[in-house]
Every structure is written in structure tokens, then in C-alpha cells.
PDB file of N, H, CA, C and O in Angstrom:
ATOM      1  N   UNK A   1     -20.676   0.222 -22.110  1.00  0.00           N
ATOM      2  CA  UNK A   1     -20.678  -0.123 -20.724  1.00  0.00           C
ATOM      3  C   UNK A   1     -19.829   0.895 -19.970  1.00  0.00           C
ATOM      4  O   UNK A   1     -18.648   0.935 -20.314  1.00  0.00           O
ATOM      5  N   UNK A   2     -20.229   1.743 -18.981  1.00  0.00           N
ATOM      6  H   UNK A   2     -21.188   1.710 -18.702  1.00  0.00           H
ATOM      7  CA  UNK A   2     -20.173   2.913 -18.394  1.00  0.00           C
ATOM      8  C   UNK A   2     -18.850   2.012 -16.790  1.00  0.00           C
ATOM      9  O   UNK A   2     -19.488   1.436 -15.909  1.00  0.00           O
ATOM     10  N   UNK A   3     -17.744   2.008 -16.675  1.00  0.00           N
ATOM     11  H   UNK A   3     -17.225   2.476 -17.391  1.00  0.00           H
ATOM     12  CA  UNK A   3     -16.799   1.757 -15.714  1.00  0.00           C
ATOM     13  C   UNK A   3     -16.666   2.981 -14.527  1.00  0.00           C
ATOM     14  O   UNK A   3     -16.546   4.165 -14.843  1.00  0.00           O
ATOM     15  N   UNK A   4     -16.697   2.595 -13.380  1.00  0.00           N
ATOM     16  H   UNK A   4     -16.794   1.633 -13.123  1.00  0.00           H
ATOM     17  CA  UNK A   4     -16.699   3.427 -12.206  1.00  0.00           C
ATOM     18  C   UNK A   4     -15.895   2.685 -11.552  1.00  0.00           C
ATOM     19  O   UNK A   4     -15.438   1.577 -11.837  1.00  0.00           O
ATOM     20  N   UNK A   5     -15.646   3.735 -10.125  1.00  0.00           N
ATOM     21  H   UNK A   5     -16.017   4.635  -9.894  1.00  0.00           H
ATOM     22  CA  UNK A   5     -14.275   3.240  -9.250  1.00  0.00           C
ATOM     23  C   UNK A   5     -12.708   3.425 -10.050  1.00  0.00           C
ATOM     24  O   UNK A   5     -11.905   2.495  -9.976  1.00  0.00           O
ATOM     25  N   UNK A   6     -12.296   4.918 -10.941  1.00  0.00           N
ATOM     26  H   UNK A   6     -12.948   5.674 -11.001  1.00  0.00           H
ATOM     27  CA  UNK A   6     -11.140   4.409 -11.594  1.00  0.00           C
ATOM     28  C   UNK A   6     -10.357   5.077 -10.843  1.00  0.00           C
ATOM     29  O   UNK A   6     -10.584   6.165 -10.312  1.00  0.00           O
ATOM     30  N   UNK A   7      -9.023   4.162 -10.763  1.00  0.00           N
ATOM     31  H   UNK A   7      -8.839   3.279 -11.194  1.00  0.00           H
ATOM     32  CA  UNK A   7      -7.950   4.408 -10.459  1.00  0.00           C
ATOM     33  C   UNK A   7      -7.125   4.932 -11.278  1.00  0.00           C
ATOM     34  O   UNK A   7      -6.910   4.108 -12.167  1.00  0.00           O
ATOM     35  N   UNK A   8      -6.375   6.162 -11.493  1.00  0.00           N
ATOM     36  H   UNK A   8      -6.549   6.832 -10.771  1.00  0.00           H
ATOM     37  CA  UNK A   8      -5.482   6.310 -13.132  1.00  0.00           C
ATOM     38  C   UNK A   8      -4.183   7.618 -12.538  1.00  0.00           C
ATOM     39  O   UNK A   8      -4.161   8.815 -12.248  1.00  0.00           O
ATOM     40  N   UNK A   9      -3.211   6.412 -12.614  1.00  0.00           N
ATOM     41  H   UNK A   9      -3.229   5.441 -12.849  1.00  0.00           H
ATOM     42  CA  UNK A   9      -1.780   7.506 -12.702  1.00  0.00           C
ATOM     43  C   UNK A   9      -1.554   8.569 -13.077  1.00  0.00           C
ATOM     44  O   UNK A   9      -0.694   9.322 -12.621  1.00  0.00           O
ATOM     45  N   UNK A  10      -2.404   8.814 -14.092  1.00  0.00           N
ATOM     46  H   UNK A  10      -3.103   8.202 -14.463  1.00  0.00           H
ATOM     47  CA  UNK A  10      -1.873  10.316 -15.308  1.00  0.00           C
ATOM     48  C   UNK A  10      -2.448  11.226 -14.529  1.00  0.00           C
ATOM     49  O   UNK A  10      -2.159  12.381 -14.844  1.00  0.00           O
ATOM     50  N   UNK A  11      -3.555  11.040 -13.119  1.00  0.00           N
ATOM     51  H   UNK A  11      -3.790  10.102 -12.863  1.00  0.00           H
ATOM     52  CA  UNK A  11      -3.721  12.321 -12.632  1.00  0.00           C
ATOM     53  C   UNK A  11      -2.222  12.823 -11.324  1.00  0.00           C
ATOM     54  O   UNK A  11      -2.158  13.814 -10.597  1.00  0.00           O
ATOM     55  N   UNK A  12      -1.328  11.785 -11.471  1.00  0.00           N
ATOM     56  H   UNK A  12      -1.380  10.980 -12.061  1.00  0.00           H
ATOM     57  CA  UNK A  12      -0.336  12.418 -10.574  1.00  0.00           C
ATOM     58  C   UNK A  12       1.054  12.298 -11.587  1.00  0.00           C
ATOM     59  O   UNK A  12       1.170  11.775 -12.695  1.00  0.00           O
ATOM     60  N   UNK A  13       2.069  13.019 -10.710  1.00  0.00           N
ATOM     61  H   UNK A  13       1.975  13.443  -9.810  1.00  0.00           H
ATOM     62  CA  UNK A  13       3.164  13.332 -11.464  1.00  0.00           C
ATOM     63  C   UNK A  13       3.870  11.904 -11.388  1.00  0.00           C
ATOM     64  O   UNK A  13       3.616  10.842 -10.819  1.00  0.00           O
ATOM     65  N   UNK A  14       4.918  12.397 -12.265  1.00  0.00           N
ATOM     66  H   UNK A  14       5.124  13.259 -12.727  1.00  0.00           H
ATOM     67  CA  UNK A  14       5.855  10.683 -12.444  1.00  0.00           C
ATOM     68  C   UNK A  14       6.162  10.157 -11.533  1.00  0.00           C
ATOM     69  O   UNK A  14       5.975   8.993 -11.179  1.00  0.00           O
ATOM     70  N   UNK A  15       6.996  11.512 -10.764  1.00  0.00           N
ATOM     71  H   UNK A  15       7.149  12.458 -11.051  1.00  0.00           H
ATOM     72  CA  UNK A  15       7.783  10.547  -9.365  1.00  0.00           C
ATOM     73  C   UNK A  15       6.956   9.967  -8.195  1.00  0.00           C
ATOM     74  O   UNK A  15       7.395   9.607  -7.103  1.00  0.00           O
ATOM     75  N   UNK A  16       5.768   9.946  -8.597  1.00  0.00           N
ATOM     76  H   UNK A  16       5.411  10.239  -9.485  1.00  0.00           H
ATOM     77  CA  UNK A  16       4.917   9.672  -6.859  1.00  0.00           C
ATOM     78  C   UNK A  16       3.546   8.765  -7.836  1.00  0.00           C
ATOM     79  O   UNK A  16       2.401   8.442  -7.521  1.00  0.00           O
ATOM     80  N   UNK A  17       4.192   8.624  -8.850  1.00  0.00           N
ATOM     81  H   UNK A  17       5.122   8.886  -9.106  1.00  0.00           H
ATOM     82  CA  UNK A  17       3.041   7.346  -9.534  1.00  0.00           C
ATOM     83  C   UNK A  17       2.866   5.988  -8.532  1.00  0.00           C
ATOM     84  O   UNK A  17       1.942   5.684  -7.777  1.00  0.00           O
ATOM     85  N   UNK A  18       3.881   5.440  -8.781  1.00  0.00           N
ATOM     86  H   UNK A  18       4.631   5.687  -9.395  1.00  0.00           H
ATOM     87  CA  UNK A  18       4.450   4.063  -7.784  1.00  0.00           C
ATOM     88  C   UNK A  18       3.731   3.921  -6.250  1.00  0.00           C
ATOM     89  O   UNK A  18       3.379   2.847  -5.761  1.00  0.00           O
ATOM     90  N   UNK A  19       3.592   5.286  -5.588  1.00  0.00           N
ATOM     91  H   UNK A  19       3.878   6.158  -5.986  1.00  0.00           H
ATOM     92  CA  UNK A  19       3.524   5.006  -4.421  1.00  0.00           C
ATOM     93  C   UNK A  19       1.485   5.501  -4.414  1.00  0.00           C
ATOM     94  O   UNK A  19       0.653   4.954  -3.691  1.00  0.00           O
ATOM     95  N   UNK A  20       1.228   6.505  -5.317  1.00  0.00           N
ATOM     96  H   UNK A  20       1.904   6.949  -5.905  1.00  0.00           H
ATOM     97  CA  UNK A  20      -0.582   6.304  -5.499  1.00  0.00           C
ATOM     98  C   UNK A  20      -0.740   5.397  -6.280  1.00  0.00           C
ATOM     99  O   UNK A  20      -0.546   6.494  -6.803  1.00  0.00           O
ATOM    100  N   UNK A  21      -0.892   4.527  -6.953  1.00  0.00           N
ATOM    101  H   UNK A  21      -1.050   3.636  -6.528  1.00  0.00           H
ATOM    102  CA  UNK A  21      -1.067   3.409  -7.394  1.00  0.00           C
ATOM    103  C   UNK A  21      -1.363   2.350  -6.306  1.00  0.00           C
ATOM    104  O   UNK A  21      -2.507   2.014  -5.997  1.00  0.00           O
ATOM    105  N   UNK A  22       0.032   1.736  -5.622  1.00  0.00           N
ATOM    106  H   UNK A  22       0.961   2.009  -5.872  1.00  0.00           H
ATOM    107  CA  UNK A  22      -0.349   0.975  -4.460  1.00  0.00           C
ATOM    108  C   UNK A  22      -1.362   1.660  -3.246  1.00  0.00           C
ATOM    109  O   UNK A  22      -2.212   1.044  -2.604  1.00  0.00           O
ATOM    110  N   UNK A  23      -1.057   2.944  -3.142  1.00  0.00           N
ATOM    111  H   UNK A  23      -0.366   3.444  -3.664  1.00  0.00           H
ATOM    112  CA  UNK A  23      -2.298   3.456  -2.125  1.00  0.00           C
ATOM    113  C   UNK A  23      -3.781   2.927  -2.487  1.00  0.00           C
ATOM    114  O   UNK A  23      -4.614   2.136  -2.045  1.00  0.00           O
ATOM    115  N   UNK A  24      -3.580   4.004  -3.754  1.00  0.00           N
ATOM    116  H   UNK A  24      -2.903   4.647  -4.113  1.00  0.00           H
ATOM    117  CA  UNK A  24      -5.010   4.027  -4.039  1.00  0.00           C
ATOM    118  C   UNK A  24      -5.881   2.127  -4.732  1.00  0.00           C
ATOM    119  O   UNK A  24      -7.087   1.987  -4.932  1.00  0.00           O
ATOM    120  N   UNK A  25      -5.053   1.261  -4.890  1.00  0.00           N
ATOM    121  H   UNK A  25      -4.073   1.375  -4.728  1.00  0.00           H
ATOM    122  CA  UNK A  25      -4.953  -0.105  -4.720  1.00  0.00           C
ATOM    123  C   UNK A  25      -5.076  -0.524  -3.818  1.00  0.00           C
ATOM    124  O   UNK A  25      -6.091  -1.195  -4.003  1.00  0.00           O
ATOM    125  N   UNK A  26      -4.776  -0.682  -2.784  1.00  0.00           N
ATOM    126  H   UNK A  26      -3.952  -0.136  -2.633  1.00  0.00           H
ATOM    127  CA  UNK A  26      -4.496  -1.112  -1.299  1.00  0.00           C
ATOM    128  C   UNK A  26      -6.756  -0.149  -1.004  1.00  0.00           C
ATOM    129  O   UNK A  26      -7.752  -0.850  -1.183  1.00  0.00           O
ATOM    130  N   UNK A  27      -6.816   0.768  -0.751  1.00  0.00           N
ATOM    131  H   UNK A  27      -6.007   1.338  -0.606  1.00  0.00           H
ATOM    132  CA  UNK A  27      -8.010   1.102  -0.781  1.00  0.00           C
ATOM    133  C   UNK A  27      -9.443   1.495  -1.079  1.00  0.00           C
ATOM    134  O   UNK A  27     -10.453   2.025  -0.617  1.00  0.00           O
ATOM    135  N   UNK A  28      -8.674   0.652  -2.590  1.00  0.00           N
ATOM    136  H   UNK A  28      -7.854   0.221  -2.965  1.00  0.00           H
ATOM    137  CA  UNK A  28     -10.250   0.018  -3.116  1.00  0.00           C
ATOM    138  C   UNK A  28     -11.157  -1.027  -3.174  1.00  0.00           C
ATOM    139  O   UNK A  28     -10.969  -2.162  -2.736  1.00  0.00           O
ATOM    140  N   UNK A  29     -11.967  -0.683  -3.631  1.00  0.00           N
ATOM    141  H   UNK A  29     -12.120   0.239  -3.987  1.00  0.00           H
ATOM    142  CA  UNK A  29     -13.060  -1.571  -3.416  1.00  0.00           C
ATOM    143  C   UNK A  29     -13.051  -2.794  -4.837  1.00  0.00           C
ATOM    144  O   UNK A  29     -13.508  -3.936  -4.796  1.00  0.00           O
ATOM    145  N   UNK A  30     -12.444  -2.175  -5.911  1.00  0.00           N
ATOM    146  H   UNK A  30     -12.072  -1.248  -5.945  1.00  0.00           H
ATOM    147  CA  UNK A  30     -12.097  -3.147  -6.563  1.00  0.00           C
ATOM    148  C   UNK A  30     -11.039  -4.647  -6.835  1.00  0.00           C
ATOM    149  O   UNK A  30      -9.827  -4.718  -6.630  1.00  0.00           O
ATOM    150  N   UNK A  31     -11.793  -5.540  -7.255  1.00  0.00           N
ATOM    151  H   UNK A  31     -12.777  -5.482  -7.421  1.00  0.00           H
ATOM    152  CA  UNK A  31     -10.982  -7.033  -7.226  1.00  0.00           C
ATOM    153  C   UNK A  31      -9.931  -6.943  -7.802  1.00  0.00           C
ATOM    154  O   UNK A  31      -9.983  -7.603  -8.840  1.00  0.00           O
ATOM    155  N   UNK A  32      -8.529  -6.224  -7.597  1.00  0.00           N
ATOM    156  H   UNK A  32      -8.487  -5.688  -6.754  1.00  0.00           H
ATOM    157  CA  UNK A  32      -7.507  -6.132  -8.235  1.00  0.00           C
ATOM    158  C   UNK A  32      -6.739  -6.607  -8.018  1.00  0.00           C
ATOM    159  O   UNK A  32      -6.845  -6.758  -6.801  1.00  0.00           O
ATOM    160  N   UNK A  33      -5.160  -7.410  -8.562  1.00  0.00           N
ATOM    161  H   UNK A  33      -5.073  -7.287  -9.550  1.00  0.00           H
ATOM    162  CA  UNK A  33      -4.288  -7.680  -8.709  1.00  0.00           C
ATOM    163  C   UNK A  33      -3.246  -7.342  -7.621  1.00  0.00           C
ATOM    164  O   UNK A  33      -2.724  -6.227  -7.625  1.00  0.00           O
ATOM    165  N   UNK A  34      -2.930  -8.244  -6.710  1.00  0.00           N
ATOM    166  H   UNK A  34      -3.354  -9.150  -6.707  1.00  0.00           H
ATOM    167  CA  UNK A  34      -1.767  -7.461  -5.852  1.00  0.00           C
ATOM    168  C   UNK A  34      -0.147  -7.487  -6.515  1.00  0.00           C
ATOM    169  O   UNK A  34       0.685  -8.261  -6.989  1.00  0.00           O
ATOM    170  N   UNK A  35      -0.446  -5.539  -6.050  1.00  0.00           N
ATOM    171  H   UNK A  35      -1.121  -4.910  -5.665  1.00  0.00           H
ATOM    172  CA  UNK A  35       1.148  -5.166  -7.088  1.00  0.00           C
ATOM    173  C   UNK A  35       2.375  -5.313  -6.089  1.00  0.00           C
ATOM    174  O   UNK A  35       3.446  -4.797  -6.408  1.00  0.00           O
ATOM    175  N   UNK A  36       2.259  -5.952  -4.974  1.00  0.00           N
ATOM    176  H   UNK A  36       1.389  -6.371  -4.715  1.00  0.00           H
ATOM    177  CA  UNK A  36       3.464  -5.828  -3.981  1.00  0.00           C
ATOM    178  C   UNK A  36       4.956  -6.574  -5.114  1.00  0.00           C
ATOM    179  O   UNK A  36       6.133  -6.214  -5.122  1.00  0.00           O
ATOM    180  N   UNK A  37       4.358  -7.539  -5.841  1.00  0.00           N
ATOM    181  H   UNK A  37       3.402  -7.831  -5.834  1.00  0.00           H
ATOM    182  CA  UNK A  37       5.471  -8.001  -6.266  1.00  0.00           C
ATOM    183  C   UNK A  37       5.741  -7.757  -7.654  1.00  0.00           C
ATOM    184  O   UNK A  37       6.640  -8.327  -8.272  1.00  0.00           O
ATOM    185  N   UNK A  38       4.940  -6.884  -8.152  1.00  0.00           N
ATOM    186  H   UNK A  38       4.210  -6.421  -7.650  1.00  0.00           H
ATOM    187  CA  UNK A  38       4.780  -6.170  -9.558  1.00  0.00           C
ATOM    188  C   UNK A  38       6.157  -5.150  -9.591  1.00  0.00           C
ATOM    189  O   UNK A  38       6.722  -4.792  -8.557  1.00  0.00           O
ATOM    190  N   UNK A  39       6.579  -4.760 -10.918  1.00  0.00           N
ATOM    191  H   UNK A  39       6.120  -5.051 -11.758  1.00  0.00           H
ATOM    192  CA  UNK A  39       7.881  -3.736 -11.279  1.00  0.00           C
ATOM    193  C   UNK A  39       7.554  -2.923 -12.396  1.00  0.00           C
ATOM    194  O   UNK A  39       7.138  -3.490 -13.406  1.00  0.00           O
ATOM    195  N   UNK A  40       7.686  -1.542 -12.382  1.00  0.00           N
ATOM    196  H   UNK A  40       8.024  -1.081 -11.562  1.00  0.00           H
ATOM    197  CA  UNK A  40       7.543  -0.731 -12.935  1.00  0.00           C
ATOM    198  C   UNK A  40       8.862  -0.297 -13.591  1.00  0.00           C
ATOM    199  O   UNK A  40       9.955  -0.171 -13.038  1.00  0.00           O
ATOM    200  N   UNK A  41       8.627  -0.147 -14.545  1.00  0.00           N
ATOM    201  H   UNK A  41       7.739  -0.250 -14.993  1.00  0.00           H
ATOM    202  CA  UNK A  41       9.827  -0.079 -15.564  1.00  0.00           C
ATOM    203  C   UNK A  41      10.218   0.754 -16.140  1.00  0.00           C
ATOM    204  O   UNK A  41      11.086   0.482 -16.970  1.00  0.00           O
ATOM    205  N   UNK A  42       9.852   1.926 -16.016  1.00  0.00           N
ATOM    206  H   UNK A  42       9.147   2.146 -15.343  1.00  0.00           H
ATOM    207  CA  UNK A  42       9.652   3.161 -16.664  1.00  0.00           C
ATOM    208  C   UNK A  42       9.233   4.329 -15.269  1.00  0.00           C
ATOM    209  O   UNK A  42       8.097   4.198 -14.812  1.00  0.00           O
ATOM    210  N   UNK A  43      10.091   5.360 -14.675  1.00  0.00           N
ATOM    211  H   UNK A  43      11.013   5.466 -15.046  1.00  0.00           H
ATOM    212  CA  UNK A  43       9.534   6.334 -13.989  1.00  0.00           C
ATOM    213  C   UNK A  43       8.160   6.678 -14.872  1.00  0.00           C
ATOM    214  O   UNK A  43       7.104   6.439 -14.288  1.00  0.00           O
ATOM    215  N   UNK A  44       8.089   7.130 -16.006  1.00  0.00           N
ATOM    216  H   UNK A  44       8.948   7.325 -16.481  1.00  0.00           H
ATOM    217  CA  UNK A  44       6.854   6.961 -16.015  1.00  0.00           C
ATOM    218  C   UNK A  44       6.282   6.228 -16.776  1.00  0.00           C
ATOM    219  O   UNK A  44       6.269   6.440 -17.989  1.00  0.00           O
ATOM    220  N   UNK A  45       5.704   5.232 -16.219  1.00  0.00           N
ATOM    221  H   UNK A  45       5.715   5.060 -15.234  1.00  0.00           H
ATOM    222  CA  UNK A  45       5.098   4.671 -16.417  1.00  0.00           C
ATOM    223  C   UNK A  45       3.502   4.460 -15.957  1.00  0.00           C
ATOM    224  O   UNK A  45       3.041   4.801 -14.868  1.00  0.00           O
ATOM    225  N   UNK A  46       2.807   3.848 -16.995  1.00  0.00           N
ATOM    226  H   UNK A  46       3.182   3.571 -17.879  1.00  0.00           H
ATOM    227  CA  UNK A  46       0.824   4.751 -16.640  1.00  0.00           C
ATOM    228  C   UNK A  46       0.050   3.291 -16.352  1.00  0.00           C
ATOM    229  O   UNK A  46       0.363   2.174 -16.764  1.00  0.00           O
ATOM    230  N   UNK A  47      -0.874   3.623 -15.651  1.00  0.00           N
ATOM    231  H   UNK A  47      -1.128   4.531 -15.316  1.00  0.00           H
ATOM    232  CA  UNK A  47      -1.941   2.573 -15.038  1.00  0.00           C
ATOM    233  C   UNK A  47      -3.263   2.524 -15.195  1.00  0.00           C
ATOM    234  O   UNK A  47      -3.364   3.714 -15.494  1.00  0.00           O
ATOM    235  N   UNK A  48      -4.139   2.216 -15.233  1.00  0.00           N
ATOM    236  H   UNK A  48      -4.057   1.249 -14.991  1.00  0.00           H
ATOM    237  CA  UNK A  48      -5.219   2.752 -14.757  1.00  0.00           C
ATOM    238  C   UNK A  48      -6.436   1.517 -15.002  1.00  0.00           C
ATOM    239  O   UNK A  48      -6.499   0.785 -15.991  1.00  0.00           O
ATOM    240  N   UNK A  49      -7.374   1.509 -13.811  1.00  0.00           N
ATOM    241  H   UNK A  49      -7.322   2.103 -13.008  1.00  0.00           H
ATOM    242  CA  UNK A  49      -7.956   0.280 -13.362  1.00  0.00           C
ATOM    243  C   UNK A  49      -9.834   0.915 -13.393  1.00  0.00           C
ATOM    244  O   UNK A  49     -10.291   2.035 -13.167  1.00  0.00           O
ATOM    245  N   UNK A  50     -10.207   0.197 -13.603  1.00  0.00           N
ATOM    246  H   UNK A  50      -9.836  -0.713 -13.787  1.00  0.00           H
ATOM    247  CA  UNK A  50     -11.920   0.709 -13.686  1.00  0.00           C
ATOM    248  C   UNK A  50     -12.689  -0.533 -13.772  1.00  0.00           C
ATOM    249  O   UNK A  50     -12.531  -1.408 -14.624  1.00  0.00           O
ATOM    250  N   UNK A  51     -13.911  -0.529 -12.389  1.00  0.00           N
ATOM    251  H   UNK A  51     -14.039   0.182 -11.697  1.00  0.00           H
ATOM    252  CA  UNK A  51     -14.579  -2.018 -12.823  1.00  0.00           C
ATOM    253  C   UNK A  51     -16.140  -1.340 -12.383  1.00  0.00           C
ATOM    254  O   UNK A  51     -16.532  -0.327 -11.804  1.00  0.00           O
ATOM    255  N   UNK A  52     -16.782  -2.606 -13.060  1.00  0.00           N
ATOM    256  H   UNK A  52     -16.463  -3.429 -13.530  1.00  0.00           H
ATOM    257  CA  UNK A  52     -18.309  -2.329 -12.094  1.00  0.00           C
ATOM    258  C   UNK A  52     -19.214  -3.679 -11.923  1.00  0.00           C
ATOM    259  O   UNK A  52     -19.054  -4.706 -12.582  1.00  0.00           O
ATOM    260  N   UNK A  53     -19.978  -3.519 -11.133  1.00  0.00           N
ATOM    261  H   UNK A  53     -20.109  -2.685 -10.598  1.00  0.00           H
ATOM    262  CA  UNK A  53     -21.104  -4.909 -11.269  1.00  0.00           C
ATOM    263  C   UNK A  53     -21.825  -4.964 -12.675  1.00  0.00           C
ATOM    264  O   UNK A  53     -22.319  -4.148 -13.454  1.00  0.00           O
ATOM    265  N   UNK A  54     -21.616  -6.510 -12.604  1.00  0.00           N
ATOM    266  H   UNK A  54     -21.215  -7.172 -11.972  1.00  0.00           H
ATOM    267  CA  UNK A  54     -22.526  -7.236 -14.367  1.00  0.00           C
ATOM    268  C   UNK A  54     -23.500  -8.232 -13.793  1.00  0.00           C
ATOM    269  O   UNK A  54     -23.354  -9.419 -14.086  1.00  0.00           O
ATOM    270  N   UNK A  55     -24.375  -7.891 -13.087  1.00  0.00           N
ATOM    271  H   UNK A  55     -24.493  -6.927 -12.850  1.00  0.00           H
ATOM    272  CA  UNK A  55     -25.010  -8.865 -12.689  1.00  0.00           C
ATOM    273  C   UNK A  55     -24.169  -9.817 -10.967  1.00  0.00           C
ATOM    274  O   UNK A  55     -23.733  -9.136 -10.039  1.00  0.00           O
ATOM    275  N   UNK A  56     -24.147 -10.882 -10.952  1.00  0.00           N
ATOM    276  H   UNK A  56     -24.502 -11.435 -11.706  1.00  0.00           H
ATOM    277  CA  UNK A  56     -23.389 -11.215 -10.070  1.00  0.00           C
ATOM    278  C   UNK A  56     -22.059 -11.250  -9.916  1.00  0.00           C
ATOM    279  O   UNK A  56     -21.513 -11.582  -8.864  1.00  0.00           O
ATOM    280  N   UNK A  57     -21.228 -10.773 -11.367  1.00  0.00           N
ATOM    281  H   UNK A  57     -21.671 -10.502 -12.222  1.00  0.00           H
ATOM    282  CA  UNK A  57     -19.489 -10.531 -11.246  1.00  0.00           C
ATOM    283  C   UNK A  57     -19.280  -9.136 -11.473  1.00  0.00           C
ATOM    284  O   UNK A  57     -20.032  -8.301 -11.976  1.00  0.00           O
ATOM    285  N   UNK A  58     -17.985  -9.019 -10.958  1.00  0.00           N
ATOM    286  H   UNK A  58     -17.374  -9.697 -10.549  1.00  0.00           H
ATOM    287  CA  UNK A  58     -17.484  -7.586 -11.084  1.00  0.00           C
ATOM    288  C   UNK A  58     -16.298  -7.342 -12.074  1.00  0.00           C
ATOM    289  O   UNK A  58     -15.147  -7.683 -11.802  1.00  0.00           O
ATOM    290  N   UNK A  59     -16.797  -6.489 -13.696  1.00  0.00           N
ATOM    291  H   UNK A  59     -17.732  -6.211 -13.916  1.00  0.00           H
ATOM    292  CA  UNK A  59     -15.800  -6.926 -14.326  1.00  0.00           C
ATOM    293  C   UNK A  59     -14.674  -5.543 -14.160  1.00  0.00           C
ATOM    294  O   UNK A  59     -14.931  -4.341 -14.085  1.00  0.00           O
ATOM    295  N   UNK A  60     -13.496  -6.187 -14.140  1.00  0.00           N
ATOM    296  H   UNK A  60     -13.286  -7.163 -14.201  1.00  0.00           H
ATOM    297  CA  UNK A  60     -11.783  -4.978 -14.069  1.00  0.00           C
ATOM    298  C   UNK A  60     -12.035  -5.018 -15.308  1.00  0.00           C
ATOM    299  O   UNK A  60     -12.474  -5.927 -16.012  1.00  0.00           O
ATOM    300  N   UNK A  61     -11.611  -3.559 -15.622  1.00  0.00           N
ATOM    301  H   UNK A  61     -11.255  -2.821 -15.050  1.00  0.00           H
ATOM    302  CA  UNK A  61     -10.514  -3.272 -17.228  1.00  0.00           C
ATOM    303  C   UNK A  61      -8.727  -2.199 -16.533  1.00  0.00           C
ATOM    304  O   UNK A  61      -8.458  -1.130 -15.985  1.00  0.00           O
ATOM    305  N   UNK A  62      -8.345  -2.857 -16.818  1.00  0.00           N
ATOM    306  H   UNK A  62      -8.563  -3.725 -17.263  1.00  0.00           H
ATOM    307  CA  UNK A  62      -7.224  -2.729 -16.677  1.00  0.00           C
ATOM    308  C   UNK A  62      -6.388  -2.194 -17.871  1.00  0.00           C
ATOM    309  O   UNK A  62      -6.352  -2.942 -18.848  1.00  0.00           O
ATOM    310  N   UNK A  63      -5.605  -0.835 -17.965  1.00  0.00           N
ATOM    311  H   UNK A  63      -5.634  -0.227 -17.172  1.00  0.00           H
ATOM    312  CA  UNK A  63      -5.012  -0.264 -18.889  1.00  0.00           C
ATOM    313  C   UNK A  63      -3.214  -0.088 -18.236  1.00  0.00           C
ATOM    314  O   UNK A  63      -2.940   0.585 -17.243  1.00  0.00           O
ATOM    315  N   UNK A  64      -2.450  -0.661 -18.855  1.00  0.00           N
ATOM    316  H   UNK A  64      -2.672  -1.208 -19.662  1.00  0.00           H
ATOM    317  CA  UNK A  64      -0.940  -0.016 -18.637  1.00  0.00           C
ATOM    318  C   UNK A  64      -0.164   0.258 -19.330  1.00  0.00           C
ATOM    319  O   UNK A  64      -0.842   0.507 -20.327  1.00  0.00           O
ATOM    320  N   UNK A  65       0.934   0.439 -19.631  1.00  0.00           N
ATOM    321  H   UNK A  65       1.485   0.237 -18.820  1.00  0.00           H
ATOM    322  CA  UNK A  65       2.350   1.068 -20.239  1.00  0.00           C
ATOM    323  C   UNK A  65       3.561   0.746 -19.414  1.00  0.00           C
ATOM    324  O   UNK A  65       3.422   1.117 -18.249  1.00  0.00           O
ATOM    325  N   UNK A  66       4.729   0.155 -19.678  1.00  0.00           N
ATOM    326  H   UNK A  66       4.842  -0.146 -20.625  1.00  0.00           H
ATOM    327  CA  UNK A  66       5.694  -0.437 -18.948  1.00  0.00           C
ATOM    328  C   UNK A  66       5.657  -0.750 -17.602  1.00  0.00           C
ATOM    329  O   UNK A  66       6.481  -0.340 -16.785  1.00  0.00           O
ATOM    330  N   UNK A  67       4.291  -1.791 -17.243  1.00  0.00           N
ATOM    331  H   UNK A  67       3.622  -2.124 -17.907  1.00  0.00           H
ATOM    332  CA  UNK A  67       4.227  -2.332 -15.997  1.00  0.00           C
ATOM    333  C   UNK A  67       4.207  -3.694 -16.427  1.00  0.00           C
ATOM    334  O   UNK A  67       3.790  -4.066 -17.524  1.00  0.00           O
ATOM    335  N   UNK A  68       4.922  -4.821 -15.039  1.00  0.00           N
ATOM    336  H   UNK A  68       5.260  -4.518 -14.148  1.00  0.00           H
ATOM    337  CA  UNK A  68       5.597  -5.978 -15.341  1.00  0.00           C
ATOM    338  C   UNK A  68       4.389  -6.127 -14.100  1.00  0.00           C
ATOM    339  O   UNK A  68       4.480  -5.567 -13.008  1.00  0.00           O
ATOM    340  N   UNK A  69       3.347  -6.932 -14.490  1.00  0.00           N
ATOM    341  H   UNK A  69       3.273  -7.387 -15.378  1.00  0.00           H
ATOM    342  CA  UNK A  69       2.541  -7.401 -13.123  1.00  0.00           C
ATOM    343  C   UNK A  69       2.518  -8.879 -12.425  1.00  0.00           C
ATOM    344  O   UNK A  69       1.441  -9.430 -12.651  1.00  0.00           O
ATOM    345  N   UNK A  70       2.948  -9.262 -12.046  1.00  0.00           N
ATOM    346  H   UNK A  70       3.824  -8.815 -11.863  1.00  0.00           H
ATOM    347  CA  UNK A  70       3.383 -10.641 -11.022  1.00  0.00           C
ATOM    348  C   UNK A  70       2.277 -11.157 -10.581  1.00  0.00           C
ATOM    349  O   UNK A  70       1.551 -10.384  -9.955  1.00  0.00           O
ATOM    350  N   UNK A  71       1.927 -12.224 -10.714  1.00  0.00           N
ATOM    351  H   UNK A  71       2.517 -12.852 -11.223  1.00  0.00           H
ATOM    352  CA  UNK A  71       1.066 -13.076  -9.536  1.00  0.00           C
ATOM    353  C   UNK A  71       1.112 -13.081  -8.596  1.00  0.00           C
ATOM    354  O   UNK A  71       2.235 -12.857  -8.144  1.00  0.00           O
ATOM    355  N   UNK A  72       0.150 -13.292  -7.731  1.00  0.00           N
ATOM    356  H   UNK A  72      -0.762 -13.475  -8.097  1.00  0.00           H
ATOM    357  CA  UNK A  72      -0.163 -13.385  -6.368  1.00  0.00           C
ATOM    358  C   UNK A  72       0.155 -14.877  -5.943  1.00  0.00           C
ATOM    359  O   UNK A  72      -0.031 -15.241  -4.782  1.00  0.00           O
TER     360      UNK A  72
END
């Protein structure tokens, strides 16, 4: 199963992970997780989000490394 729409940290440097993450979160089109109250634990620390249509749902795969993700 072929995932489109990805979002993934490792294409930016450590110190400016945190702040493309929520960007590029904040302006997608995918059903994701709000990280406003999420903590990153690690400068670097890695992300990366990829979903697509299955019929009538849209499934996330979600990949991380020292991220603490919080409920909404």
C-alpha cells in the first residue's frame, strides 16, 4: 500500500525540526494528531506522518523517535 501526503523531519536540520513539523502539520490535509500539547525530547528527535484514502477512511501511519504525543 503506496502512502502519499508525507510529512518527515529528516528532510530538515535538528534545530528547526519542532517548528516544520507543527507548520507543515498545521497545513495538511491529513487527519493528524494535534501536537500543540505534544513534547519533544530529544533536539533531535524524528517524525514522520503519511496517509491516503481506503475506500471511505483515510488511513495515518505515523513513524517517531523521542516524541511524547498528548491528546487532544
Amino acid at each position: 500500500m503506496k502512502m502519499g501526503q508525507v510529512i518527515d523531519t529528516d528532510l530538515v536540520s535538528p534545530g528547526k525540526r519542532a517548528s516544520y513539523l507543527f507548520e507543515a502539520v498545521e497545513g495538511s490535509p491529513l487527519p493528524v494528531i494535534d501536537l500543540s500539547r505534544s513534547r519533544f525530547k530529544d533536539r533531535n528527535f524524528r517524525a514522520s506522518f503519511s496517509g491516503r484514502m481506503f475506500g471511505n477512511a483515510f488511513l495515518t501511519r505515523f513513524n517517531a523517535i523521542a516524541v511524547h504525543l498528548a491528546r487532544a
